[in-house]
N, C-alpha and C positions, 0 to 999 in steps of 0.2 A: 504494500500500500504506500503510495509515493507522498500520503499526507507525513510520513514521520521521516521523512529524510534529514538529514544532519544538516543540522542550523551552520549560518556560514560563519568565520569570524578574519576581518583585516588587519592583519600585524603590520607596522609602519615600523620599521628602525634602520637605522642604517648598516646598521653590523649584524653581520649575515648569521654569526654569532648566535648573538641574542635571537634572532628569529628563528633561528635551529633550534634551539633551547624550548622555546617556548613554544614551536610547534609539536615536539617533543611531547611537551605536558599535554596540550590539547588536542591532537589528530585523532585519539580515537573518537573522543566523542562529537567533535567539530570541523566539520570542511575550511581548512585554511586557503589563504590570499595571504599573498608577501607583497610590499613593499617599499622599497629602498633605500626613500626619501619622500619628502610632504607633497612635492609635483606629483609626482607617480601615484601618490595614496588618492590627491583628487582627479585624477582622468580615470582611475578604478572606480570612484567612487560616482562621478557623473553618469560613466557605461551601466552601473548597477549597485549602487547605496542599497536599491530596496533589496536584494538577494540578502546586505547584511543584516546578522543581528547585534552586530559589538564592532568597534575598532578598538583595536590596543595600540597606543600612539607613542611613539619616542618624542622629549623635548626637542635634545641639540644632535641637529639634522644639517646637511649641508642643502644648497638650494632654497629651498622653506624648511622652516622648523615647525616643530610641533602647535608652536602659539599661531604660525601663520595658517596654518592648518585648518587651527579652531575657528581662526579670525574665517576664513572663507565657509567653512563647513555653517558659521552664524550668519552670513550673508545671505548666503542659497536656503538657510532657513531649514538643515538638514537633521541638529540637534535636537528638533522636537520629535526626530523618527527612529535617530541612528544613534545610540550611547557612547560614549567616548572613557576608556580607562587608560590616564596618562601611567607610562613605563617610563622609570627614569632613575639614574644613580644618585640625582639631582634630587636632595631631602628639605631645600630648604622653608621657610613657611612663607618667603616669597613668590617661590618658583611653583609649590602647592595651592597659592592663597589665587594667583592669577591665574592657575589652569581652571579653577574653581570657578571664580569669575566670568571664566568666556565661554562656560558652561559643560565642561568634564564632568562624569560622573560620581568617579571614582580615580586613586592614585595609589599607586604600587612602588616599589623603590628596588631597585638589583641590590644583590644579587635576589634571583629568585626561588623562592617556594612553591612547590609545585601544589601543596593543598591548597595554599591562600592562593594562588593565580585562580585555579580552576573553581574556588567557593566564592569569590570576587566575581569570575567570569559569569557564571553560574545565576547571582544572586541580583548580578546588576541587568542582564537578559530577563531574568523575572519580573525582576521590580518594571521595567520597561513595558514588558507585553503585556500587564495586566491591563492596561490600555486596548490591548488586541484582543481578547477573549473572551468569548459569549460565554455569558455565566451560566444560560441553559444549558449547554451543548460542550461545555469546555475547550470548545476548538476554536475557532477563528471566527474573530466578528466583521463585519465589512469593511470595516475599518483596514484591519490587516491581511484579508484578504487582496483589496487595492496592492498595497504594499505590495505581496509576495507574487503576484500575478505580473507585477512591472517588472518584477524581478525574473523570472522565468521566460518573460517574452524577449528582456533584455538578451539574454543568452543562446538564446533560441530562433529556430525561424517560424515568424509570428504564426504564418498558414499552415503547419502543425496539429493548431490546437483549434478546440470549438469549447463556447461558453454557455453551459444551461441552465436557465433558471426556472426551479420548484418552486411549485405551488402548492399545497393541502387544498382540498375542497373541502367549502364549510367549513375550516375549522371554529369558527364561531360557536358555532354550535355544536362541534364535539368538544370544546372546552368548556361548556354549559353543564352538558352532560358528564363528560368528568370529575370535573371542577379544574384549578387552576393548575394544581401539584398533576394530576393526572395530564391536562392539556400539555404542559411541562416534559412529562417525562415522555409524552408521544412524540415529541419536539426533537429529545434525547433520541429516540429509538429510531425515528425517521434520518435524521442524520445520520447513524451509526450505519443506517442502511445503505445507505447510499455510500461511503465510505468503501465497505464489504462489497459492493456491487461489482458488477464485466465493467463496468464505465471507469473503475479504476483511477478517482480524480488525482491530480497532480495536485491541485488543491482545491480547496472548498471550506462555504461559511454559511451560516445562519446570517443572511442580510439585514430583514427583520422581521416580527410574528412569526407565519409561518412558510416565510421565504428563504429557500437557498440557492446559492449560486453556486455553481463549481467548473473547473479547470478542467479538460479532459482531453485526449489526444486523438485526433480526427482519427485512428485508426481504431479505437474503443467502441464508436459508437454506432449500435446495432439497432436501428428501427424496429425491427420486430420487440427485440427482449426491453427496449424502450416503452414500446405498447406494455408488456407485460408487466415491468417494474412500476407504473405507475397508478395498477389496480392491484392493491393487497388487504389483506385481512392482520388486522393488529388488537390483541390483547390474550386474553387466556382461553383455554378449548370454553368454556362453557358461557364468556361475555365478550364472544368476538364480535368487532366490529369492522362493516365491510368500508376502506377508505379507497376515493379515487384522488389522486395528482395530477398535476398538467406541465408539462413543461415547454419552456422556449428556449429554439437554437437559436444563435446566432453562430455561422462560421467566421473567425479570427482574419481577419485579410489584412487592413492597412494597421501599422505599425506602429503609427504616430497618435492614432485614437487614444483616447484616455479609456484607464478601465474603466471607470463611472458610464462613460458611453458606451463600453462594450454591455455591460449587466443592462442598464436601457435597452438597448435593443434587444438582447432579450426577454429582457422581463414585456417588451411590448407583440414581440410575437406570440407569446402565449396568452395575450387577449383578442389574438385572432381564430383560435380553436373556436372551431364551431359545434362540433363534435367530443367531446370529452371522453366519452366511454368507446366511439368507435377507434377514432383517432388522438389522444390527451398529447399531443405535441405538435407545433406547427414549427418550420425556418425561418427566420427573418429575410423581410426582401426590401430591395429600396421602397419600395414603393408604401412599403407599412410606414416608415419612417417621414414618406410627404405627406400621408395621413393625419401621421402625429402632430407636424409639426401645422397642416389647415386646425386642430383640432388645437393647439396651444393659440392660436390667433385668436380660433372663435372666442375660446375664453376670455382671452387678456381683450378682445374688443364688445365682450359683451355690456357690460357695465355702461360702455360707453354709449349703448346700442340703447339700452334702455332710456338713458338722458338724452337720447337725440330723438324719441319718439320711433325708432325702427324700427320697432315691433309692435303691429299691428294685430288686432281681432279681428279675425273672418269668424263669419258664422254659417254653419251647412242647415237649413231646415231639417225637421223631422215632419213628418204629412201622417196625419191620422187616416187610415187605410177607408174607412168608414165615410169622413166626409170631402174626403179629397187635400183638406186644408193645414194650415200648418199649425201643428198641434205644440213645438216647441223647436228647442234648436242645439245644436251642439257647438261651443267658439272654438278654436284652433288659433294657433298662434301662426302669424307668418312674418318674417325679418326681409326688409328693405335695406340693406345695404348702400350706405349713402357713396360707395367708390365700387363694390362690388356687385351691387343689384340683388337680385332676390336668391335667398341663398338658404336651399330647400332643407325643409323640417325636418327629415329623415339624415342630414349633415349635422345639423348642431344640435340637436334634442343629445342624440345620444354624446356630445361630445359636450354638453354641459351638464350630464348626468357623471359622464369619469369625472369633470371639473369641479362636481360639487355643486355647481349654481343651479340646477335643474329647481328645488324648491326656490331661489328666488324666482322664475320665469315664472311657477306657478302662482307666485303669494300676486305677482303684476296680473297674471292672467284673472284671477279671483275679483282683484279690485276694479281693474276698469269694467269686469262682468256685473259688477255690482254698480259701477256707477251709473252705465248704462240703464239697468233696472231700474234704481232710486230716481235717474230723471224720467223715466217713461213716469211715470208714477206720480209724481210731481207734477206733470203737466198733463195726465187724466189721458196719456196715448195707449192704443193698443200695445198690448207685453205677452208673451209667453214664457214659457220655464227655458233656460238655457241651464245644459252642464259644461262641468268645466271638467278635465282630465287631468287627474293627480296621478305622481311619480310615485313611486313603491320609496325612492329613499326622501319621500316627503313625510314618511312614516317613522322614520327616523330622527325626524327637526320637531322635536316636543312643542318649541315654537311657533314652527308654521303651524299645526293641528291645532293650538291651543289661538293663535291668531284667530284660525277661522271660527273654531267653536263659540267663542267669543264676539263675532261678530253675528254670529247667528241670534245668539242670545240677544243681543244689542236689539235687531232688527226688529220689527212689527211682523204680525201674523202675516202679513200679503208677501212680503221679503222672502221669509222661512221657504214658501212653497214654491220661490220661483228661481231660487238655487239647488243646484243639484252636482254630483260629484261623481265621475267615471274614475274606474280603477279596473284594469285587466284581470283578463285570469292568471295570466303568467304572475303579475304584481303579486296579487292576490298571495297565492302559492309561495312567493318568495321573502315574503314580510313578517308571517310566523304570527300564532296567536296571539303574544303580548302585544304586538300594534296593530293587529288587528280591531282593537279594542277600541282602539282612536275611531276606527271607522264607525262604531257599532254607538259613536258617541255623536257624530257627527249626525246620524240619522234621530237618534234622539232629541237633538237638538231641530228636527222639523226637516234635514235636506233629507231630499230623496238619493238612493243609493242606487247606480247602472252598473249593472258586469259587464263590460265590454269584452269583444270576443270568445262568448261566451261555445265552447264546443271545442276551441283549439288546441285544448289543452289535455290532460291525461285524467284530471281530478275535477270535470267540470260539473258532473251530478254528486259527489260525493261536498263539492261546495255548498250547492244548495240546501245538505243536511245541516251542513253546521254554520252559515249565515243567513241574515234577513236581507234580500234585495228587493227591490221595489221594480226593478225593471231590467230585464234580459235583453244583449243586443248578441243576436244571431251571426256569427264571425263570419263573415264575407267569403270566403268558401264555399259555405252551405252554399248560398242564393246563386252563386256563379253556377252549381252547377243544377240548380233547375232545370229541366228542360235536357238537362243531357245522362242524369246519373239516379236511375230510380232508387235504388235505395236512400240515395240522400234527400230523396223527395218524399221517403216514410219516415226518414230518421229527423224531417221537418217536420212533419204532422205530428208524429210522438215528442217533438220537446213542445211544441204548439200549444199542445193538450193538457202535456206533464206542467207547464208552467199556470196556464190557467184555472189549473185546479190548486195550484199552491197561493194562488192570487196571484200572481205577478204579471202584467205586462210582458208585451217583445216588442223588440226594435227590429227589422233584417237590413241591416247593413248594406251596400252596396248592388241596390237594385237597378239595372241599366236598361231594362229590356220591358215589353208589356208582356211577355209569356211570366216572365218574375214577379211580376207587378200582381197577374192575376193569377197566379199561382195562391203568393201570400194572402191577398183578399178572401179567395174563393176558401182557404184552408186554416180562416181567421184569423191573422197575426195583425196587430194593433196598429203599428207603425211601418213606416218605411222612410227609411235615410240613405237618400243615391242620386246619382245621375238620371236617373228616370225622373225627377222632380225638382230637382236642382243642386248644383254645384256650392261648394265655400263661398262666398261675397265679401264685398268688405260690409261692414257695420250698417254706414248710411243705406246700402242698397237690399239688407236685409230689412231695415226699419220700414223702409217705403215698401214692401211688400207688406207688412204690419198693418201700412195705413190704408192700404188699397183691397184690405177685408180678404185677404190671401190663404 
């Protein structure tokens, strides 16, 4: 296992002597570097500082000496990485008092002792890397990983090696389940795993939670057994638990990259797995990385996006099946980009969701939905219900939930009934009972509650056991294949039926055709929201169908 290879260590003295000697003490347990003067110790040290874990350094030196040494090694800033123990004949508390000063570790005096060198050697390498070492895992934190990876490529030829970054799935919530010590020690066993592996890393670290990176040599890495090490069962025969991983390659090419941008790119490939269980590892390609870097723009321009008004509410009707008319509406958010133009939902939704701003979009979507309302209302105009589409990690902003709630409360009885709040079944599924509760609070508070996509999912009857919705939207699949796919033209009529007897409403999503249109009618489904009746609009040109008794 090439994680425990022998630490390296740079002897600097001039007398060839002395560095016999002291190689002498050290060689078995430490990979020695000589050299022969202070010039020489830094062009070693430029080619590969991070390989080192100690210099042992002579004062008087021809060329540079030891103090110039220091002096340089404090410039490049290299002392906060690399320990320095001055070797010298030289006892005095001057010559001591200033190596100390320009930041030496430690100081030794010839002749020497072979147990003080190597308990010195030893104890000052400790003291140093407790800096480096994941206190879960005991091995390398990212920290030092960076370090010992520069150092490897230093020596090496970079396209060799390829970089992978683990991922646990869920472990959220198998550290729930555990508890902390248990989440902890699977942390332990997962690395230790990996260690033991064919992948055989050169090196590797716990980055951070339940992320690792590791070093491996392009001729290790075996897609198939890849597939397989990343579906395992962990714990005891009788409280096994089945865990899946994901990981991302990146292969090692240009030289000059830093590691920080090598773990990036991997860590971003493996948010391209689409597939976890058939495929859990995808390669990095350029093109993931122009993604990234549209997806950090969106962000750092979004803020701005919002104070310049470029985000706009469209609203798509919903048509009561029954009178033709528009019984309520669904907003959608769309961005106007004031240099780049319109700059489609399906690009920035999800990359202000990695971003984190996804509930700010919604908290703005909420309000101007509401302000909308409050002036129809004020000036005695035509209104219907509009919802709004909440994000699964808006279930997580205690804040935003407790915003709306609050404002619900606030509101008058007319307000209460004319907001309304969409959430997926995927959402649904991925939020977990504890905030689910937010939802369950949100309708007690008077909004009414929509499933969207209701059917796309694996748990979508087994939902309706354990929530109250007020309204089913039929996932736009079904109605597409109307007309072309009998069974889903029975498996229409039985949720038709099934929801009506539970009380609830349907929406069918994406009706474009009149065979669809009279399908849903004739088979009684309440609503229809499509192209068959109209498209998204902007605000004012939903309003005027409002006034024109639509």
């Amino acid at each position: 296992m090439k994680q425990m290879r022998k630490k390296k260590i740079l002897i600097v003295d001039d007398s060839e002597m002395n560095r016999d000697i002291l190689t002498g003490m050290l060689e078995d347990e430490y990979e020695i570097v000589e050299a022969e003067d202070g010039e020489k110790a830094i062009e070693i040290m430029k080619e590969g500082r991070f390989g080192f874990s100690i210099v042992l350094l002579d004062i008087t030196m021809p060329k540079l000496d030891g103090f110039g040494v220091l002096r340089v090694m404090q410039e490049q800033n290299w002392l906060k990485e690399l320990p320095v123990i001055i070797i010298s004949a030289e006892t005095s508390n001057e010559y001591i008092g200033r190596a100390y000063e320009m930041g030496a570790s430690d100081y030794f005096s010839r002749p020497f002792d072979a147990r003080i060198v190597i308990s010195r050697v030893r104890n000052t390498i400790a003291l140093f890397e407790r800096d480096y070492i994941d206190q879960i895992t005991g091995g390398y934190n990212r920290k030092a990983f960076i370090r010992q990876v520069a150092g490897v490529l230093k020596e090496r030829e970079t396209e060799e090696y390829i970089l992978l970054f683990f991922n646990i799935k869920n472990f959220k919530a198998i550290n729930e389940l555990l508890g902390v010590g248990g989440g902890d020690k699977l942390l332990q066993w997962f690395y230790q795993r990996i260690l033991r592996s064919k992948l055989d890393p050169v090196d590797m670290a716990r980055i951070e939670s339940d992320h690792f990176a590791c070093l491996i040599e392009k001729k290790n890495l075996d897609f198939d057994y890849l597939t397989e090490f990343c579906d395992f069962s962990y714990g005891e025969e009788k409280r096994q638990m089945h865990i899946y991983s994901t990981c991302g390659v990146y292969y090692i090419q240009d030289e000059t990259m830093s590691i920080t941008s090598m773990i990036d790119r991997a860590k971003l490939a493996k948010e391209y797995i689409t597939d976890e269980y058939l495929k859990p590892y995808t390669v990095f390609k350029n093109n993931m990385q122009d993604t990234y870097v549209d997806e950090m723009e969106i962000c750092s321009e979004f803020e701005d996006g919002i104070a310049k008004r470029e985000f706009q509410v469209f609203y798509q009707p919903v048509v009561d099946v029954k009178t033709g008319k528009i019984a309520s509406a669904e907003a959608l958010v769309r961005w106007f980009h004031e240099t780049k133009g319109f700059i489609s939902p399906g690009q920035f939704i999800p990359a202000l969701e990695k971003g984190g701003y996804i509930s700010e979009l919604d908290r703005y979507m909420v309000r101007k939905v509401i302000e909308c309302l409050e002036q129809r209302r004020k000036e005695s105009r035509p209104a219907v219900p509009v919802s709004v589409n909440l994000s699964w990690m808006d279930f997580y902003d205690e804040n935003m939930l407790e915003w709306i709630v609050s404002g619900l409360q606030c509101g008058g009885k007319e307000e209460e009934k004319m907001i309304r709040f969409e959430i997926t079944e995927t959402s649904l599924a991925a939020i977990g009972e504890n905030h689910t509760r937010m939802l369950m609070r949100l309708r007690e508070n008077g909004a009414k509650i929509l499933l969207d996509d209701f059917g796309s999912g694996y748990s979508s009857f087994g939902m309706l056991q354990d929530y109250d919705f007020d309204i089913l939207k039929i996932d736009i699949s079904f109605v597409r294949n109307i007309g072309v796919n009998k069974k889903t033209e029975s498996i229409l009529r039985a949720i038709i039926d099934m929801a009506h007897q539970l009380g609830i409403r349907l929406v069918a999503e994406g009706a474009e055709t009149e065979e669809q249109v009279a399908f849903l009618r004739e088979n009684g489904c309440d609503y229809i929201q499509g192209y068959y009746y109209y498209k998204p609009m902007p605000q004012a040109e939903f309003l005027q169908l409002l006034e024109e008794g639509k």
